[in-house]
C-alpha positions as CSV (number, residue, x, y, z in Angstrom):
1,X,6.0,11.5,-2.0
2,X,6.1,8.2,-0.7
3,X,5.2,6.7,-3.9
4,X,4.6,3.1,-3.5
5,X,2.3,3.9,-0.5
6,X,0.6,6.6,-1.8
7,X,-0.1,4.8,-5.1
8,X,-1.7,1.9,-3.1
9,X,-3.4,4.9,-1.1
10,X,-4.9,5.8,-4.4
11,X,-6.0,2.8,-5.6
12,X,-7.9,1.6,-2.3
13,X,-9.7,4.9,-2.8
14,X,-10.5,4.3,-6.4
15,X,-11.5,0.8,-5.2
16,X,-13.6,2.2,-2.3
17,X,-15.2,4.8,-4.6
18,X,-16.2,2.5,-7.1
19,X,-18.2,0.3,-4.6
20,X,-19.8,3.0,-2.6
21,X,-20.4,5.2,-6.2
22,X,-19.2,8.6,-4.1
23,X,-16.2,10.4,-3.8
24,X,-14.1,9.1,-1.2
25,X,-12.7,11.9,0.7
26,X,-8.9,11.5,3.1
27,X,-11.5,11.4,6.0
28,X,-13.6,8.0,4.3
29,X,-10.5,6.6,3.8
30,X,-8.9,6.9,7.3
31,X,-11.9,6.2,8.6
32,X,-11.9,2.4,6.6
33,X,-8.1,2.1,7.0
34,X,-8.5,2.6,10.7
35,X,-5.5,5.4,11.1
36,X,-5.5,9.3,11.0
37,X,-6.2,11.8,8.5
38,X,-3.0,13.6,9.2
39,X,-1.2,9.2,8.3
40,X,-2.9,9.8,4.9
41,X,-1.9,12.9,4.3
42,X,1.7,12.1,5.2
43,X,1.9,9.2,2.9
44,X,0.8,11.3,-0.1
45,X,2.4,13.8,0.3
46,X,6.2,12.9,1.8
47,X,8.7,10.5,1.0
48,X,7.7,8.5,3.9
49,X,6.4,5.4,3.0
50,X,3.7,2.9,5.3
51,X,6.2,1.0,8.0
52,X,3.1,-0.5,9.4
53,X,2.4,-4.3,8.3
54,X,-1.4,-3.9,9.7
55,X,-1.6,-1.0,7.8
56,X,-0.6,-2.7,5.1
57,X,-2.6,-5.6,5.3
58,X,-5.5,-3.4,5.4
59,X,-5.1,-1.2,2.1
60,X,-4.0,-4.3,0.3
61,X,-7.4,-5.4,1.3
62,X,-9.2,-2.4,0.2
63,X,-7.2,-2.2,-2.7
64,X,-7.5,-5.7,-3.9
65,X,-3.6,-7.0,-4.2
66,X,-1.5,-8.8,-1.9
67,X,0.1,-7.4,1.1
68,X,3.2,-9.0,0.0
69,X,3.4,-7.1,-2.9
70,X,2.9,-3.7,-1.3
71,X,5.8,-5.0,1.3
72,X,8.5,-6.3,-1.0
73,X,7.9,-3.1,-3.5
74,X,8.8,-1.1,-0.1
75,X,11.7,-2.9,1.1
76,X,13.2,-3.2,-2.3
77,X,13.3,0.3,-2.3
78,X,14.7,0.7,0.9
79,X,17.1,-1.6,0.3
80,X,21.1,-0.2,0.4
81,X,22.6,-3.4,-0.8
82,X,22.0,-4.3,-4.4
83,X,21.4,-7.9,-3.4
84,X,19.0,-6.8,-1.2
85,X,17.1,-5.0,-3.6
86,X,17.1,-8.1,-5.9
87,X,15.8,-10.3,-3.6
88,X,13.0,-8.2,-2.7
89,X,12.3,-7.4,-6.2
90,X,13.0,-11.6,-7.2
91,X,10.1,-12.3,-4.4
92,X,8.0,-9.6,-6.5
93,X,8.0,-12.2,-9.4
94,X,7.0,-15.2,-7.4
95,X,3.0,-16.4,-7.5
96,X,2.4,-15.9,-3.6
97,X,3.3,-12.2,-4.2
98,X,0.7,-11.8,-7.1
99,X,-1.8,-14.1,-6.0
100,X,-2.0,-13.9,-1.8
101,X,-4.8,-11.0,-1.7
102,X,-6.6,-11.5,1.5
103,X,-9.7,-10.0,1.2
Protein backbone atom coordinates (compact mmCIF):
# COMPACT_ATOMS: atom_id res chain seq x y z
CA UNK A 1 0.00 0.00 0.00
CA UNK A 2 1.01 3.45 -0.39
CA UNK A 3 1.93 3.75 3.16
CA UNK A 4 2.72 7.19 3.92
CA UNK A 5 -0.53 8.29 2.23
CA UNK A 6 -2.61 5.82 3.50
CA UNK A 7 -1.30 6.29 7.05
CA UNK A 8 -2.24 10.03 6.88
CA UNK A 9 -5.58 8.68 5.24
CA UNK A 10 -6.03 6.94 8.48
CA UNK A 11 -5.32 9.34 10.73
CA UNK A 12 -7.58 12.22 9.11
CA UNK A 13 -10.31 9.59 9.57
CA UNK A 14 -9.52 8.89 13.14
CA UNK A 15 -9.31 12.72 13.50
CA UNK A 16 -12.75 13.17 11.61
CA UNK A 17 -14.32 10.41 13.67
CA UNK A 18 -13.36 11.63 16.88
CA UNK A 19 -15.02 15.12 16.14
CA UNK A 20 -18.22 13.93 14.56
CA UNK A 21 -18.31 10.76 17.39
CA UNK A 22 -19.38 8.30 14.16
CA UNK A 23 -17.70 6.00 12.10
CA UNK A 24 -16.24 7.64 9.22
CA UNK A 25 -16.94 5.56 6.29
CA UNK A 26 -14.37 5.94 2.59
CA UNK A 27 -17.48 7.83 1.34
CA UNK A 28 -17.35 10.64 4.55
CA UNK A 29 -13.95 10.88 3.95
CA UNK A 30 -13.94 11.57 0.09
CA UNK A 31 -16.64 13.50 0.60
CA UNK A 32 -14.49 16.05 3.21
CA UNK A 33 -11.26 15.59 1.17
CA UNK A 34 -13.03 16.67 -1.91
CA UNK A 35 -11.74 13.55 -4.31
CA UNK A 36 -13.36 10.08 -5.21
CA UNK A 37 -14.04 7.09 -3.35
CA UNK A 38 -12.31 4.96 -5.93
CA UNK A 39 -8.73 8.05 -4.87
CA UNK A 40 -9.21 6.61 -1.37
CA UNK A 41 -9.35 3.37 -2.07
CA UNK A 42 -6.31 3.52 -4.35
CA UNK A 43 -4.17 5.05 -1.72
CA UNK A 44 -4.92 2.29 0.76
CA UNK A 45 -4.71 -0.18 -0.87
CA UNK A 46 -1.68 0.26 -3.69
CA UNK A 47 1.68 1.45 -3.56
CA UNK A 48 0.66 4.63 -5.15
CA UNK A 49 1.05 7.29 -2.98
CA UNK A 50 -0.96 11.09 -3.04
CA UNK A 51 1.00 13.20 -6.03
CA UNK A 52 -1.52 15.85 -5.47
CA UNK A 53 -0.24 19.03 -3.23
CA UNK A 54 -4.12 20.13 -2.78
CA UNK A 55 -4.76 16.92 -1.78
CA UNK A 56 -2.29 17.06 0.50
CA UNK A 57 -2.85 20.18 1.94
CA UNK A 58 -6.28 19.04 2.67
CA UNK A 59 -5.67 15.73 4.73
CA UNK A 60 -2.89 17.48 6.57
CA UNK A 61 -5.64 19.71 7.57
CA UNK A 62 -8.01 17.05 8.61
CA UNK A 63 -5.35 15.27 10.05
CA UNK A 64 -3.84 17.94 12.07
CA UNK A 65 0.17 17.94 10.82
CA UNK A 66 1.83 19.89 8.35
CA UNK A 67 1.61 19.44 4.76
CA UNK A 68 5.22 19.63 4.57
CA UNK A 69 5.66 16.71 6.51
CA UNK A 70 3.33 14.49 4.52
CA UNK A 71 5.34 15.93 1.26
CA UNK A 72 9.05 15.51 2.33
CA UNK A 73 8.06 11.87 3.90
CA UNK A 74 6.81 11.19 0.14
CA UNK A 75 9.54 12.47 -1.79
CA UNK A 76 12.14 11.00 0.45
CA UNK A 77 10.88 7.91 -0.40
CA UNK A 78 10.79 8.43 -3.94
CA UNK A 79 13.92 9.62 -3.98
CA UNK A 80 16.70 7.45 -6.25
CA UNK A 81 19.67 9.35 -5.10
CA UNK A 82 20.79 8.96 -1.56
CA UNK A 83 21.42 12.57 -1.28
CA UNK A 84 18.15 13.20 -2.29
CA UNK A 85 16.66 11.06 0.21
CA UNK A 86 18.69 12.98 2.90
CA UNK A 87 17.72 16.11 2.11
CA UNK A 88 14.17 15.32 2.16
CA UNK A 89 14.52 13.42 5.26
CA UNK A 90 17.10 16.53 6.82
CA UNK A 91 13.91 18.98 5.90
CA UNK A 92 11.79 16.36 8.09
CA UNK A 93 13.85 17.46 11.16
CA UNK A 94 13.57 21.18 10.62
CA UNK A 95 10.63 23.24 12.92
CA UNK A 96 8.58 24.49 9.70
CA UNK A 97 8.11 20.70 8.90
CA UNK A 98 6.74 19.96 12.47
CA UNK A 99 5.11 23.05 13.30
CA UNK A 100 3.41 24.57 9.74
CA UNK A 101 -0.10 22.74 10.27
CA UNK A 102 -2.58 24.93 8.53
CA UNK A 103 -5.70 24.27 9.86
Amino acid sequence: MGDITARYLEQARAKLSEKTGEKVTNYKLSQKLKISQMAISKYLNSDRECDDDDIIFRIAQIAQVSPLEIIAKIHAKKAQSPETKALWSALLSQPIAKDCILC
